[in-house]
Residue frames relative to the residue before (quaternion, step in Angstrom):
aa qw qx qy qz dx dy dz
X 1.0000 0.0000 0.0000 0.0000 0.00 0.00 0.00
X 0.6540 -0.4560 0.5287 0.2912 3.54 -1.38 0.85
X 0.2757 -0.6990 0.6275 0.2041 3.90 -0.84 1.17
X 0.2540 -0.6433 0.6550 0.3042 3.86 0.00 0.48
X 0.6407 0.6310 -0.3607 0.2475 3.28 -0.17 -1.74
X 0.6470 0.3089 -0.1492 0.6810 4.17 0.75 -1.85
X 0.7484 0.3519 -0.5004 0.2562 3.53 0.08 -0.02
X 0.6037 0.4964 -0.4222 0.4592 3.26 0.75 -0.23
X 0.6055 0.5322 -0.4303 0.4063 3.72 1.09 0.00
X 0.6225 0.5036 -0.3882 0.4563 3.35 0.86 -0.11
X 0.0349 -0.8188 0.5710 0.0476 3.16 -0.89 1.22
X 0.5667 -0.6593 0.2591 0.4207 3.48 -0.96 0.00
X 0.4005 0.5133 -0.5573 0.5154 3.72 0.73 0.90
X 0.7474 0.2789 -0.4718 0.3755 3.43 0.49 0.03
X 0.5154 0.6280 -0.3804 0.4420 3.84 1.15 -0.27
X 0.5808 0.6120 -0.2402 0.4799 3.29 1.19 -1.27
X 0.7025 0.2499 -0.2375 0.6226 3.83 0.61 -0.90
X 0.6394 0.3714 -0.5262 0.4199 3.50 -0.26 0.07
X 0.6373 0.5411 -0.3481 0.4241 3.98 0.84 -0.37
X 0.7250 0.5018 -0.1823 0.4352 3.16 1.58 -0.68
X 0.5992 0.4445 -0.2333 0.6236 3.13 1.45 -0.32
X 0.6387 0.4324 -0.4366 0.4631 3.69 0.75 0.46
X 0.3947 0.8217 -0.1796 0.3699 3.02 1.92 -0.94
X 0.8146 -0.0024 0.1616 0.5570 2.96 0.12 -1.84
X 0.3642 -0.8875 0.2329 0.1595 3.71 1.03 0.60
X 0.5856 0.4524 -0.3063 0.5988 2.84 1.75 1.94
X 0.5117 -0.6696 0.4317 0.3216 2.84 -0.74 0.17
X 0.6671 0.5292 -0.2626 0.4539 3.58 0.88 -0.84
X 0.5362 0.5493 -0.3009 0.5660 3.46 1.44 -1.20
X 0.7323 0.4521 -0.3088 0.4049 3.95 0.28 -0.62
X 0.6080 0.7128 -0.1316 0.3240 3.18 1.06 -0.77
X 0.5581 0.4974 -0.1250 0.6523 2.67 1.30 -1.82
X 0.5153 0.5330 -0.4659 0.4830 4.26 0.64 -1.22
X 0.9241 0.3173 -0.1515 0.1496 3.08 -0.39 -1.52
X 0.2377 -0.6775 0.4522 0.5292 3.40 2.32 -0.38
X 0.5851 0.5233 -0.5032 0.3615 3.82 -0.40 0.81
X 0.5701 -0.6031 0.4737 0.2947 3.48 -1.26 1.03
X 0.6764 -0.4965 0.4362 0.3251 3.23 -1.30 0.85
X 0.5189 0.5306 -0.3325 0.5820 3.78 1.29 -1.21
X 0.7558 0.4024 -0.3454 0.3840 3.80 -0.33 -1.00
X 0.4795 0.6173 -0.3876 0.4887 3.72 1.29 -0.85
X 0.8622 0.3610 -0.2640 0.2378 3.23 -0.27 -1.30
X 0.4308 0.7412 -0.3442 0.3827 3.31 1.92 -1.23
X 0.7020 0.5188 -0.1169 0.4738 3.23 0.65 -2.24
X 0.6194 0.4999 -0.3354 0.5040 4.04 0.87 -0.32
X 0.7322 0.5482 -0.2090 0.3460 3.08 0.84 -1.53
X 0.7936 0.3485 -0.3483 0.3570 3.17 1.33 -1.14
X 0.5290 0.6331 -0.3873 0.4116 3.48 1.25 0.07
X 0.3785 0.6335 -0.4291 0.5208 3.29 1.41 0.23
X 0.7827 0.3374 -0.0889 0.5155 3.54 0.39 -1.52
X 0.6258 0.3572 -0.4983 0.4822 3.59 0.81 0.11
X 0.8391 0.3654 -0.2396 0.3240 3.76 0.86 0.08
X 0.3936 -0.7728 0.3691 0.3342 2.78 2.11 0.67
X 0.8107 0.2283 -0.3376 0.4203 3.85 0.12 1.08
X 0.6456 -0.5374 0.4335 0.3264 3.66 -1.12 0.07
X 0.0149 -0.8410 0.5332 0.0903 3.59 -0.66 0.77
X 0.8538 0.3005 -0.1249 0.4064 3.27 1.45 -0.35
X 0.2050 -0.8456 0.3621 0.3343 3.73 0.00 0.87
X 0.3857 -0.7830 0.4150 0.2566 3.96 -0.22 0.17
X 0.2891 0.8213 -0.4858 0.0764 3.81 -0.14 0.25
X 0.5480 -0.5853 0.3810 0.4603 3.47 -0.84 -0.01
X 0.5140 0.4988 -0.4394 0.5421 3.66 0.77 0.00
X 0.7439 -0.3488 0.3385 0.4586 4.20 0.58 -0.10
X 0.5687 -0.4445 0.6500 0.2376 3.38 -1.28 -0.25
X 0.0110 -0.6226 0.7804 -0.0564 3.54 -1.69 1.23
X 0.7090 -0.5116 0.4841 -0.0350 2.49 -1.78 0.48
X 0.0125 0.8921 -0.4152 -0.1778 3.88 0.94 0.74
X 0.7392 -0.3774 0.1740 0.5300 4.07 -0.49 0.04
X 0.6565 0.5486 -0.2588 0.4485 3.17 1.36 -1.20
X 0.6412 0.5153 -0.2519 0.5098 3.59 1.16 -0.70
X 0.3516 0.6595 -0.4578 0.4816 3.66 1.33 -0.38
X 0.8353 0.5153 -0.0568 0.1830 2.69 0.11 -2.15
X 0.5093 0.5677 -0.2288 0.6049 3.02 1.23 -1.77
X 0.8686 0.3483 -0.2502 0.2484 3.84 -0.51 -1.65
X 0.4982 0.6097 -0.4102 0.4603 3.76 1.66 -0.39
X 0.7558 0.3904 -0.1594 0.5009 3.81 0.90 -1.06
X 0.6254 0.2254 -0.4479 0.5979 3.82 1.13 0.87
X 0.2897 0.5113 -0.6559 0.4738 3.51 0.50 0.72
X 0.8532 0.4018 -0.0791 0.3230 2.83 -0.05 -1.66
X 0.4531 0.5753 -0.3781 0.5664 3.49 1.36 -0.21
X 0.7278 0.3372 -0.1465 0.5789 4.06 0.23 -1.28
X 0.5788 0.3072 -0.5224 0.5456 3.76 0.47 -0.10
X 0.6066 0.6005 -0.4526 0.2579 3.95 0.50 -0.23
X 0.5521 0.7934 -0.0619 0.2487 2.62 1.62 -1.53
X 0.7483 0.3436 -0.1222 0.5542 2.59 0.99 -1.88
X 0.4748 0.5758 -0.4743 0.4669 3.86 0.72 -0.14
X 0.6004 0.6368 -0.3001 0.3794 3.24 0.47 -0.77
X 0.7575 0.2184 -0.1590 0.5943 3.27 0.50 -1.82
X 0.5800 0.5485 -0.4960 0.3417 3.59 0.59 -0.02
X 0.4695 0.5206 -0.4270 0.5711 3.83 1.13 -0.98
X 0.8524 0.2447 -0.3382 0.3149 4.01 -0.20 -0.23
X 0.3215 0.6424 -0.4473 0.5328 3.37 1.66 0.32
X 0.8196 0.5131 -0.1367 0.2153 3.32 0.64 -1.01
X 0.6894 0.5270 -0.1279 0.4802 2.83 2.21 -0.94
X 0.6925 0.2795 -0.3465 0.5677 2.70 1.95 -0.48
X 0.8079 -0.4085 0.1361 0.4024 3.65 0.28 1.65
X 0.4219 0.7140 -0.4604 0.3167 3.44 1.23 0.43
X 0.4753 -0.7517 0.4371 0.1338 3.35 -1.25 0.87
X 0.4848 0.6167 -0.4945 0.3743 3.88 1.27 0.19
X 0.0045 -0.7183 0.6893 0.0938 3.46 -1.49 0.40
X 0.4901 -0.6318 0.5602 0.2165 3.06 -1.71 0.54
X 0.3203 0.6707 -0.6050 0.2857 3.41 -0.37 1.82
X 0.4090 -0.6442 0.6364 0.1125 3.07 -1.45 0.17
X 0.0450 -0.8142 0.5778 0.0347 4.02 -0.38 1.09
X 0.3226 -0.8180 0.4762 -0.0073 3.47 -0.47 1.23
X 0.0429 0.7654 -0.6391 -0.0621 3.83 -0.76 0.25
X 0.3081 0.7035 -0.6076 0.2025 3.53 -0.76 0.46
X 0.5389 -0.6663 0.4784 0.1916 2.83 -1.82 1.70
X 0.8404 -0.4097 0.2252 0.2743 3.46 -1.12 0.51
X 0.6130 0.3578 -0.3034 0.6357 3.77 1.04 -0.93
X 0.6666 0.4792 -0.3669 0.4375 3.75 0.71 -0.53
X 0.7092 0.4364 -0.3428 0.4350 3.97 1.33 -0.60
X 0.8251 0.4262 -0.2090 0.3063 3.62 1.30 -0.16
X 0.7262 0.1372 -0.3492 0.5760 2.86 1.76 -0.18
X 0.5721 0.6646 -0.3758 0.2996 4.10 0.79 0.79
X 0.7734 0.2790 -0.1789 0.5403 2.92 0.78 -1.29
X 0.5713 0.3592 -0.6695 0.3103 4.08 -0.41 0.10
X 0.5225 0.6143 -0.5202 0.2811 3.69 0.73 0.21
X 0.7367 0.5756 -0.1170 0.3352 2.47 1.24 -1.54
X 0.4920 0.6147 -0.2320 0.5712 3.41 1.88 -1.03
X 0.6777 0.4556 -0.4185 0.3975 3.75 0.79 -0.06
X 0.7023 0.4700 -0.2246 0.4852 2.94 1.04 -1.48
X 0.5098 0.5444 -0.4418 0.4984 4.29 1.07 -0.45
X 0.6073 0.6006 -0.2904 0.4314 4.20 1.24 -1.03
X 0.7585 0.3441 -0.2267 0.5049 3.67 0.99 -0.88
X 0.5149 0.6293 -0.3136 0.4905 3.64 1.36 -0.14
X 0.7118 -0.1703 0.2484 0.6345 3.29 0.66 -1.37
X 0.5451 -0.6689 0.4997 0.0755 3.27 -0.76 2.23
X 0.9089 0.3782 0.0216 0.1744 3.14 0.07 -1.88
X 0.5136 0.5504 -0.4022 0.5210 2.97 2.01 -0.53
X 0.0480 0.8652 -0.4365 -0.2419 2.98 -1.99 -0.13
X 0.7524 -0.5411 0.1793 0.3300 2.83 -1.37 2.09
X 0.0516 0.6562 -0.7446 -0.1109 4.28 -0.59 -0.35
X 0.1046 -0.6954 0.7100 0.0362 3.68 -1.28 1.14
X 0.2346 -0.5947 0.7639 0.0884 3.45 -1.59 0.99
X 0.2694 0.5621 -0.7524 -0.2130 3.73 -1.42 0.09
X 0.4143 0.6570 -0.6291 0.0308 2.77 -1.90 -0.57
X 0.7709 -0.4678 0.1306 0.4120 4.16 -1.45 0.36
X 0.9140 -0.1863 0.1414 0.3316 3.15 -1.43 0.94
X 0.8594 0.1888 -0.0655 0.4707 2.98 -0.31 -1.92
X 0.4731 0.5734 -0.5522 0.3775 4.04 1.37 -0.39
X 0.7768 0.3546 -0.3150 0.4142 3.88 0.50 -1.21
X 0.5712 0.5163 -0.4890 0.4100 3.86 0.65 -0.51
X 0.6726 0.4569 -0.3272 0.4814 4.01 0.88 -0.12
X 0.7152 0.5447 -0.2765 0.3396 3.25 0.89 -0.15
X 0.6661 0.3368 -0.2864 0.6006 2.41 2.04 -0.60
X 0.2651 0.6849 -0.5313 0.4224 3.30 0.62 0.60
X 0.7562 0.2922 -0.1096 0.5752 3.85 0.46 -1.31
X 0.4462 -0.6667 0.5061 0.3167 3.57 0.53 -0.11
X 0.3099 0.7318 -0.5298 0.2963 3.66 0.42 0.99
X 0.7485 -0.1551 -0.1911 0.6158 3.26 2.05 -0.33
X 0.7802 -0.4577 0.2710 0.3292 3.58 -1.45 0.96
X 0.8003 0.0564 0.1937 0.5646 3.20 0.67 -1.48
X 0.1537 -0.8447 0.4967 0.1273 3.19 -1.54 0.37
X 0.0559 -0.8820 0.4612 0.0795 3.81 -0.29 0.53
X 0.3046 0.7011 -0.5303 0.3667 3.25 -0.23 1.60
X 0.7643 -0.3860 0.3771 0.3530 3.76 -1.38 -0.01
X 0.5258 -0.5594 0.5180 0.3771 3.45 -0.78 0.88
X 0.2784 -0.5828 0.7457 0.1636 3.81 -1.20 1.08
X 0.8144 -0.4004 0.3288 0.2614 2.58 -2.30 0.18
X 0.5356 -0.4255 0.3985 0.6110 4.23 -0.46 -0.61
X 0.7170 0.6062 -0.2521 0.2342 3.59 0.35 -0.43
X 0.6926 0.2771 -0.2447 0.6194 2.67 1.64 -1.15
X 0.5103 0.6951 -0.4204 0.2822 3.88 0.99 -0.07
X 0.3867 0.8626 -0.3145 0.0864 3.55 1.55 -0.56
X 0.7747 0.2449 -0.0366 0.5819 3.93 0.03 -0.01
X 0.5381 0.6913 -0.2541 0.4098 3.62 1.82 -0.10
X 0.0597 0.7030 -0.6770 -0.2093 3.71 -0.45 -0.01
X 0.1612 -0.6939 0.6979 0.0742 3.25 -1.92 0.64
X 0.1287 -0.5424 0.8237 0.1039 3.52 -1.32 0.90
X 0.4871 -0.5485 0.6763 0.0666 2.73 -2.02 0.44
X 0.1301 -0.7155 0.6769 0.1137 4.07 -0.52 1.31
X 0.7489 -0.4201 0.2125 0.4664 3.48 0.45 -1.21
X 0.4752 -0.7626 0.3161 0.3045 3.52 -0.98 0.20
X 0.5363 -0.7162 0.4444 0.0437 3.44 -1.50 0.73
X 0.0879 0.8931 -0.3839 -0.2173 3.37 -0.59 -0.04
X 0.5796 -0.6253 0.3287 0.4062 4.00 -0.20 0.30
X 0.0397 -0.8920 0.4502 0.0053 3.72 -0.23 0.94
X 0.4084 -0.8271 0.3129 0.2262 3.57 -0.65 0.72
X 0.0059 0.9148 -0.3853 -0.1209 4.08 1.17 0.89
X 0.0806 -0.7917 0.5909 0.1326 3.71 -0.94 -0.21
X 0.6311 -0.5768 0.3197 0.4084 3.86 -0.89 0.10
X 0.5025 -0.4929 0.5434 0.4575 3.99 -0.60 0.19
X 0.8378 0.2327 -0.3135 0.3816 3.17 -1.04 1.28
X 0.2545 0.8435 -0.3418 0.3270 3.45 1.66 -0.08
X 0.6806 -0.5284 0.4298 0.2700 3.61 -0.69 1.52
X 0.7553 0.5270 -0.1299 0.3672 3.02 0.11 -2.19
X 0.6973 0.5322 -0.3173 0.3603 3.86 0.90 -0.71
X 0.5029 0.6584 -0.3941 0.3978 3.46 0.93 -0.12
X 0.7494 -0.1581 0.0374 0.6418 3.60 1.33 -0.74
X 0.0855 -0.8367 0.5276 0.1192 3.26 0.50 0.93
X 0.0358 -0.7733 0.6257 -0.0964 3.43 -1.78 0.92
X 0.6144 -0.5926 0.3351 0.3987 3.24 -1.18 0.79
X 0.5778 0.7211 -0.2542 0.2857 3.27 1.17 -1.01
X 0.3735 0.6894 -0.3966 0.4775 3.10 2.32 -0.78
X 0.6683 0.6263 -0.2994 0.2673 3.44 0.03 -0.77
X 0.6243 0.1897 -0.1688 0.7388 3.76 1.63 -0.70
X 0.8436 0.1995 -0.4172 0.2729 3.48 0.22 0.83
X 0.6457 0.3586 -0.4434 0.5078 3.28 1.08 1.32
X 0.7612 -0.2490 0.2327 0.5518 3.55 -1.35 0.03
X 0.2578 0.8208 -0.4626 -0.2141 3.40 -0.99 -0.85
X 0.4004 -0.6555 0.6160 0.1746 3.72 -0.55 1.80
X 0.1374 0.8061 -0.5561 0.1483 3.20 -0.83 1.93
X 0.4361 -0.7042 0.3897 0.4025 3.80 -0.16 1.03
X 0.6953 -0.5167 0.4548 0.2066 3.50 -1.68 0.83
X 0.4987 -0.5817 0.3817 0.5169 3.25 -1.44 0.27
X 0.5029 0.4463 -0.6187 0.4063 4.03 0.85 -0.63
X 0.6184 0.5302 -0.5631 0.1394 4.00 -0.26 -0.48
X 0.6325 -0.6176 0.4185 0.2080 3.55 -1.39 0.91
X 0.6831 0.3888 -0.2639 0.5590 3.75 1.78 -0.40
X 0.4971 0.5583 -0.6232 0.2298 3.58 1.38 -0.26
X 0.4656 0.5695 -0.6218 0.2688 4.09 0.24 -0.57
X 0.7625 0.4864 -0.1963 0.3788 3.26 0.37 -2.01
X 0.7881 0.2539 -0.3397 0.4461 3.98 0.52 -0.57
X 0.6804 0.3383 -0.5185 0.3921 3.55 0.89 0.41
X 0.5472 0.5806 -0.3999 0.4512 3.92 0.81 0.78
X 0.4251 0.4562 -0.3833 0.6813 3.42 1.84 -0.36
X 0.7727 0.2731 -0.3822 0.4270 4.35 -0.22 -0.50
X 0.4317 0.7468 -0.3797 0.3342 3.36 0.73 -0.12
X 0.6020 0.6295 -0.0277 0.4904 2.71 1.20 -2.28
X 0.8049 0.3643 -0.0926 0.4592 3.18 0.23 -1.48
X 0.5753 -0.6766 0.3456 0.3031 3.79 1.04 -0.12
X 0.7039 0.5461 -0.1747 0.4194 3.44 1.81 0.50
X 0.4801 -0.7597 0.3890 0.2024 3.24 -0.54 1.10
X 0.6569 -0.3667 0.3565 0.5539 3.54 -0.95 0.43
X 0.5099 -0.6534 0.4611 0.3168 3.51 -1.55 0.69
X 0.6195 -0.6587 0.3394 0.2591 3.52 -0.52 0.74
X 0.5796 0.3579 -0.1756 0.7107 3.60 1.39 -1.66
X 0.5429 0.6077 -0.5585 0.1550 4.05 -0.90 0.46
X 0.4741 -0.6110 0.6331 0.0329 2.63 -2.16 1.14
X 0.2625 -0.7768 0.5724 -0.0026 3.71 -0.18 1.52
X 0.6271 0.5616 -0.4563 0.2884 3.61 -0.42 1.43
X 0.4866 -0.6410 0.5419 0.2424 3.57 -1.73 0.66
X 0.8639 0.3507 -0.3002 0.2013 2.97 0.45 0.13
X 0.4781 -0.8120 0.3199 0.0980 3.16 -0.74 1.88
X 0.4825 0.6485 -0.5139 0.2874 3.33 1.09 0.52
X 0.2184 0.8800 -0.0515 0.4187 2.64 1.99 -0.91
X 0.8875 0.3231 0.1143 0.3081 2.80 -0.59 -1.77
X 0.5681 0.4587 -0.2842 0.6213 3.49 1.54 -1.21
X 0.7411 0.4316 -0.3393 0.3866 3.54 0.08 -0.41
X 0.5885 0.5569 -0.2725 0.5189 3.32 0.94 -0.78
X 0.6116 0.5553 -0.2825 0.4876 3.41 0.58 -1.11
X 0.8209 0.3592 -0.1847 0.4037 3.64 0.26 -1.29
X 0.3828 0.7951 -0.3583 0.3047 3.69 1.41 -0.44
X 0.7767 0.1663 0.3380 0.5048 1.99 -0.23 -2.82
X 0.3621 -0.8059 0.3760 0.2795 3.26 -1.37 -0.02
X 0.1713 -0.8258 0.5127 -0.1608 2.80 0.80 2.35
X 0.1882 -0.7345 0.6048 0.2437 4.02 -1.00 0.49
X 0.3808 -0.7715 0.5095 0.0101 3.55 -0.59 1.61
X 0.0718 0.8707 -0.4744 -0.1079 3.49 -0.19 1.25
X 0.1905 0.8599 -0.4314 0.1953 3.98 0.34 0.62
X 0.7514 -0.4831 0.2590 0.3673 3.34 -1.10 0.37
X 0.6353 -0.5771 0.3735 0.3518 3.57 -0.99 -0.04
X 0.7306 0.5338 -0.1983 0.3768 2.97 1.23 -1.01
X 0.4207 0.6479 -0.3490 0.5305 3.55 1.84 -0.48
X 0.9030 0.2383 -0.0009 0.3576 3.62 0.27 -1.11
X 0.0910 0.9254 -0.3427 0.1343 3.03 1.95 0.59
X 0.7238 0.3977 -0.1085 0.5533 3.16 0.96 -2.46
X 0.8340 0.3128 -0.3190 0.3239 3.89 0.54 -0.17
X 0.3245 0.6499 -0.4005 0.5584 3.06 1.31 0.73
X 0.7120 0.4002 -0.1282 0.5625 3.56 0.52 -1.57
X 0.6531 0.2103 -0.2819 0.6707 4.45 0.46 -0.19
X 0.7410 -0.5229 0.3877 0.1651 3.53 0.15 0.75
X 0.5756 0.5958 -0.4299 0.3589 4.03 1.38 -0.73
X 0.8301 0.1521 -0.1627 0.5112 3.44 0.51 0.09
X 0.2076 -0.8541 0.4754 0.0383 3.55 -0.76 0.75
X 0.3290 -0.7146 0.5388 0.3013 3.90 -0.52 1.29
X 0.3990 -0.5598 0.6829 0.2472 2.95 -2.05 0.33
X 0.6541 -0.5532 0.4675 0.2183 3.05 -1.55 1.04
X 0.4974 0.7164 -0.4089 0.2688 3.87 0.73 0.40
X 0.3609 -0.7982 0.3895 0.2843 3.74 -0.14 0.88
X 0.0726 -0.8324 0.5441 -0.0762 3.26 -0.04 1.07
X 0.2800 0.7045 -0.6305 0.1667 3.71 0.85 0.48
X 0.5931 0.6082 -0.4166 0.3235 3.44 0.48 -1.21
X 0.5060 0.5445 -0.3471 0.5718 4.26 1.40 -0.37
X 0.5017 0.6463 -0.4742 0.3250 3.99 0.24 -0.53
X 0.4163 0.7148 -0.5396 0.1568 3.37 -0.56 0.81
X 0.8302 -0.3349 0.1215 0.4287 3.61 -1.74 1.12
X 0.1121 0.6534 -0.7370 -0.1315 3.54 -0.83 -0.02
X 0.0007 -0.8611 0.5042 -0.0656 3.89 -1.25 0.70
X 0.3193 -0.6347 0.5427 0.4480 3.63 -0.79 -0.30
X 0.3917 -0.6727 0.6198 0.0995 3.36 -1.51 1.23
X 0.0831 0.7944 -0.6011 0.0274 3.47 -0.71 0.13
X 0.5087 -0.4821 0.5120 0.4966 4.35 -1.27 0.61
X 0.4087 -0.6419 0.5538 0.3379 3.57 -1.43 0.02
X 0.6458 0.5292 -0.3002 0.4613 3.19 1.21 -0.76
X 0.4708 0.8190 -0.1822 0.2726 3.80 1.59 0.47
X 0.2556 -0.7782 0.5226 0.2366 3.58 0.06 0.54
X 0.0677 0.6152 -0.7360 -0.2745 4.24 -0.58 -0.11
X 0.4910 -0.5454 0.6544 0.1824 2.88 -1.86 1.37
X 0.7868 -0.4956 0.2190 0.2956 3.21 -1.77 0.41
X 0.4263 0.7412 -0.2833 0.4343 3.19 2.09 -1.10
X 0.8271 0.3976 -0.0988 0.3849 3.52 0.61 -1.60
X 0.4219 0.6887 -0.2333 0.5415 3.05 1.55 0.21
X 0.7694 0.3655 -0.1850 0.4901 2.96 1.33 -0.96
X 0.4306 0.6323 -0.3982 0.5062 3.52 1.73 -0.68
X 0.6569 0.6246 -0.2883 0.3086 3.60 0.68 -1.54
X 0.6290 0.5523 -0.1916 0.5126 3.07 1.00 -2.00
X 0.5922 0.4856 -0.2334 0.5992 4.48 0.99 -1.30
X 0.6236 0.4489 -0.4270 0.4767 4.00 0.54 -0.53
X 0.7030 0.4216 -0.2068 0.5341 4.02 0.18 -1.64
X 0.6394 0.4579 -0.4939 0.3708 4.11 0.51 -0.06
X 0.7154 0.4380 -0.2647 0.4756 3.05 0.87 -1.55
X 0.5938 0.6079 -0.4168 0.3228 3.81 0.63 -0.34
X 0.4805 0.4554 -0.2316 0.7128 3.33 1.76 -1.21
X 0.6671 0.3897 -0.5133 0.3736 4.00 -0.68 -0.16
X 0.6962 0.5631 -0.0811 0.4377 3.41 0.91 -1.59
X 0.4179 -0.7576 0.3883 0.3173 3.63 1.08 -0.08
X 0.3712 0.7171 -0.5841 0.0821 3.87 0.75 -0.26
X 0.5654 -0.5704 0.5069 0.3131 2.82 -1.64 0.58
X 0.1716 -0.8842 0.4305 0.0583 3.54 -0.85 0.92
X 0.1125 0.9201 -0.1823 0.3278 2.98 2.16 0.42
């Protein structure tokens, strides 16, 4: 049964700091958020400690973690303050107010087909009511958008320094750039690099975030840009094309995940590690993530862990 009694002792200055310290993965760094003394922090930690009779936070000089109970405890005041604010937002609304409870997304293509409908499930059991708005498309189309705030967040390959400017990037996990063709493909009987100047080949643009990485993998390998190619992002495209004709499809892993795995499309045996590179969530620095996006975040790092990426 529900302790009424400790619940009613929690209040929401103490949810609030515990969100902030997970936030910004200090205490001092929260503090400073919240205008309050590092002393008043801990007090306000401490006493939610004793209103729940256990430890949520470990202290060290390297920062502060998070013990199982604090897992626990800090997943269900997200969600408490993402309630919250729905709440006061439902009355923003009735009385003609103009906030809503959504979440604007940007994410490059291997990251819209084989990441996020996970993620869009797990963001559904978090928070029913919001709703999710997805952007894909190249690099530099979403790193401008989020620039103007048209979307919250962005999931795609580390860009160059130039275009990263005013951006932060974490790192979820990395990726690498694989080379697929159709079941029944010529080229499989003895596959070779050489395939590469003597068939079609569906090859990402210069706006694409992997052209750096797949024209340093031919380099490597002694080969010029493929001669027959089709320059584009876009993988509707591309799935068709791919399955037609017998066009070699270079493109991320994550684009071609589900047709790889049922068999509609088949990798070539070509070592393409030297292509692996960061994939992350971008965000403005000069940004706050509301509590909502927190929760998308928190729905992003499950499905990544369900889904097996490499986090390496």
């Amino acid at each position: 049964m529900v302790n009424y009694q400790r619940s009613r002792q929690v209040k929401v200055r103490h949810m609030q700091c515990l969100s902030e310290v997970v936030a910004r993965g200090s205490l001092k760094g929260a503090a400073e958020h919240l205008g309050l003394t590092q002393p008043a922090m801990s007090r306000t930690l401490k006493e939610l400690e004793e209103i729940l009779g256990t430890t949520l936070l470990l202290r060290s000089r390297a920062g502060v973690e998070l013990t199982e109970a604090g897992e626990v405890f800090a997943h269900f005041a997200a969600m408490s303050l993402a309630a919250l604010d729905h709440g006061l937002e439902s009355v923003d609304r009735t009385l003609g107010g103009v906030l809503r409870q959504e979440v604007t997304v940007g994410a490059l293509p291997s990251v819209a087909a084989g990441l996020l409908p996970k993620v869009a499930e797990g963001f559904r059991r978090l928070a029913p009511e919001a709703v999710l708005r997805l952007s894909d498309g190249p690099h530099g189309m979403l790193v401008d958008l989020l620039r103007s705030g048209a979307v919250s967040m962005v999931i795609g390959r580390l860009g160059d320094p130039a275009s990263m400017q005013g951006v932060s990037f974490t790192q979820l996990y990395t990726e690498e750039v694989v080379c697929v063709v159709r079941p029944g493909h010529p080229c499989l009987t003895a596959p070779d690099l050489s395939d590469l100047a003597r068939w079609p080949v569906i090859f990402p643009p210069t706006t694409a975030a992997i052209r750096p990485q797949v024209e340093r993998w031919l380099i490597s390998h002694g080969l010029s840009e493929p001669p027959q190619r089709i320059e584009t992002v876009s993988g509707a495209f591309a799935r068709v094309h791919a399955r037609d004709t017998d066009a070699i499809w270079m493109i991320s892993h994550g684009v071609v995940r589900n047709e790889l795995a049922d068999g509609r499309l088949i990798r070539l045996p070509f070592d393409t590690s030297l292509t692996k590179g960061p994939v992350g969530l971008m965000q403005r620095q000069d940004a706050e993530p509301t509590p909502l996006e927190r929760l998308f975040v928190k729905a992003l790092q499950e499905a990544i862990g369900a889904l097996g990426y490499d986090v390496s």
